[in-house]
Structure formats: structure tokens, C-alpha cells
C-alpha positions as CSV (number, residue, x, y, z in Angstrom):
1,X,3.4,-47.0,-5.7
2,X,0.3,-44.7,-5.4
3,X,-1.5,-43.0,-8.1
4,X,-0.4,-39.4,-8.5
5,X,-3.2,-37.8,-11.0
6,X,-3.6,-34.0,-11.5
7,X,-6.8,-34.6,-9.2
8,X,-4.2,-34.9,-6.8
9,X,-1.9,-31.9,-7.2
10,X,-2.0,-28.9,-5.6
11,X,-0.8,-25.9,-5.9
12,X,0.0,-22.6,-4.0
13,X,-2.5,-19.7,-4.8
14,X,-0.6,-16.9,-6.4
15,X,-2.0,-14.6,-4.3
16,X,-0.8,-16.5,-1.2
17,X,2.5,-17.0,-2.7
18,X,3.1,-12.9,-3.6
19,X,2.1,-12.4,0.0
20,X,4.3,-14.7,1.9
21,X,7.3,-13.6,-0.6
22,X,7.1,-9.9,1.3
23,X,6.0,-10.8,4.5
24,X,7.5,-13.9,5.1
25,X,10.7,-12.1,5.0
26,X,12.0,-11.2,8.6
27,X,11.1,-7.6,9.8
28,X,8.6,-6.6,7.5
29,X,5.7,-7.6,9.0
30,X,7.0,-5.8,12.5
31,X,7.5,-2.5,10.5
32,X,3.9,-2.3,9.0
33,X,2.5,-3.2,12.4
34,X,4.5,-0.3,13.7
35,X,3.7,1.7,10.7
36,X,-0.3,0.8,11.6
37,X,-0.6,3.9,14.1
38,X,0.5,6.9,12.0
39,X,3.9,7.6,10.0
40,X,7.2,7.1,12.1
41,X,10.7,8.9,11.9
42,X,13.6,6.1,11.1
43,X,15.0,6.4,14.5
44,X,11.8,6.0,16.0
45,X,11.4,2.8,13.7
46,X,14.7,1.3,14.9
47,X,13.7,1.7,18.3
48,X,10.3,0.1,18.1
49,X,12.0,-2.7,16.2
50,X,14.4,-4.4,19.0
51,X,17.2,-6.6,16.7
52,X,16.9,-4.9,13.5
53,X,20.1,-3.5,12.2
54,X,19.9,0.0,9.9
55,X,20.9,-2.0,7.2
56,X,17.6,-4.4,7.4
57,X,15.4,-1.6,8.5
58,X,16.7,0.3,5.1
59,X,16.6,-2.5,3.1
60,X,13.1,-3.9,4.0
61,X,11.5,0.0,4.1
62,X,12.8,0.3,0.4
63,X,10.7,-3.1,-0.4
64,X,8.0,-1.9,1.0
65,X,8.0,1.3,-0.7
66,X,8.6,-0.4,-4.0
67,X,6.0,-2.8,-3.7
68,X,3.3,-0.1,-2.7
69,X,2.6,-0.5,0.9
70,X,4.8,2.9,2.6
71,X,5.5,6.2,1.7
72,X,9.0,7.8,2.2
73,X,8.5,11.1,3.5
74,X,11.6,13.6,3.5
75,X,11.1,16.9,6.0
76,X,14.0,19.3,5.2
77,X,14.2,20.4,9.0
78,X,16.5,21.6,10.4
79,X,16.8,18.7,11.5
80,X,16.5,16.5,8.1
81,X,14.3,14.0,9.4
82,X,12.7,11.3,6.9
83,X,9.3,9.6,8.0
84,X,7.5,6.6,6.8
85,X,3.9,6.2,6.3
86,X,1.2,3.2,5.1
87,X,-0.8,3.9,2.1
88,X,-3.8,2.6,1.6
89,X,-2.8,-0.7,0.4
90,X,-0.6,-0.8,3.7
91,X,-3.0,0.3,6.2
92,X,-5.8,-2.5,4.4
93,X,-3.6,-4.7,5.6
94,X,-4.7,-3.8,9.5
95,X,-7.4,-7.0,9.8
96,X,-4.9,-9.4,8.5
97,X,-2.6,-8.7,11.3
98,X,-5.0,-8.3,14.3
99,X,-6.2,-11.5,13.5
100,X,-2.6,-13.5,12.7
101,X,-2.2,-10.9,16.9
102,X,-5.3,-13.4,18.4
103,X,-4.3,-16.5,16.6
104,X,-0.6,-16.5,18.3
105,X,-2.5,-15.3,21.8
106,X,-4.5,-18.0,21.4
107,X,-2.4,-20.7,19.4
108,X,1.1,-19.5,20.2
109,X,0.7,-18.7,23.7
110,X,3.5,-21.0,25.3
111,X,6.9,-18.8,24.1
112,X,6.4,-19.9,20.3
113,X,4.3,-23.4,20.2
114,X,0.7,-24.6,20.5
115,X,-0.3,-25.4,24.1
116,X,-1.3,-29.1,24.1
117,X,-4.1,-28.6,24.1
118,X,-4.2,-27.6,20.9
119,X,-1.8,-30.2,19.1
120,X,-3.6,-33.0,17.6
């Protein structure tokens, strides 16, 4: 049986792990990459977002909100029309998701797995 010492534990970063509990969550990181461009109406949201229900779209926009990242903006119309928007925190998260953009173009190019010549 092999030695298991605390030399050889390891642990997820805290950081890392806070991350991946938001965006590792279907959707969400769709709506801030559609969110990166300027603020979007709901409908407009949906639209951009083929498979999301209203339900998820609500639900995950309400996280998001919560957590700091989007701002729910309400214009009284006529029409009511509610917007969403990135705050700063949201919008710093731009780099992150160009790069994860050209590491699936260059990694995840073949409809969802590494060409072989990647695979080791």
C-alpha cells in the first residue's frame, strides 16, 4: 500500500473552487459572454442563448446579480423593458474567456474533443 503523507495531498485553490461553483454551472458563462458587448434586454438574451428556458435564463441572471458580476436595469417604457449589464467585476472577466475562445479553437476543434494530435 503506498505512502499517503500530507506531502502528497492536494487541494483545490479556493479561488478556483468559488469560480467553477458559478461558472461551471450551465448557461452562465454564455450569458456573460453575451453580456461582454454592452447591456442586453431579456428577450434579446433568450435569443442569443439557443436552449435556455426563461426559467434558467432568470434563475442564472439572478446569480449573477447576487454574486456581483450584472446589473438589473428596469426602463419604465412604455414598453417595460428590463436590461442586463456587466459591472466591472463582470466585464474583468473578458481575458478569461477570449482565452478559454482560443483554447477550444485550438484544443476542442473536432465537435467537443482534442484532435489527436493533441492527446497524449
Amino acid at each position: 500500500m503506498a505512502d499517503h503523507g500530507e506531502a502528497m495531498c492536494r487541494q483545490v485553490d479556493d479561488g478556483m473552487a468559488r469560480v467553477f461553483e458559478l461558472f461551471g454551472k450551465r448557461w452562465t458563462g454564455l450569458i456573460v459572454a453575451t453580456l461582454m458587448p454592452g447591456p442586453v434586454h431579456f428577450a434579446d438574451l433568450r435569443r442569443a442563448i439557443p436552449g435556455i428556458s426563461e426559467r434558467m435564463l432568470s434563475d442564472r441572471l439572478m446569480e449573477l446579480a447576487a454574486t456581483g458580476l450584472l446589473v438589473r436595469e428596469v426602463d419604465a417604457g412604455p414598453p417595460l423593458r428590463v436590461s442586463y449589464r456587466l459591472t466591472e467585476a463582470g466585464l474583468a472577466m473578458e481575458p478569461a474567456l477570449k482565452e478559454l475562445g482560443r483554447w477550444a479553437e485550438t484544443y476542442l476543434a473536432d465537435g467537443g474533443q482534442c484532435p489527436e494530435r493533441f492527446r497524449k
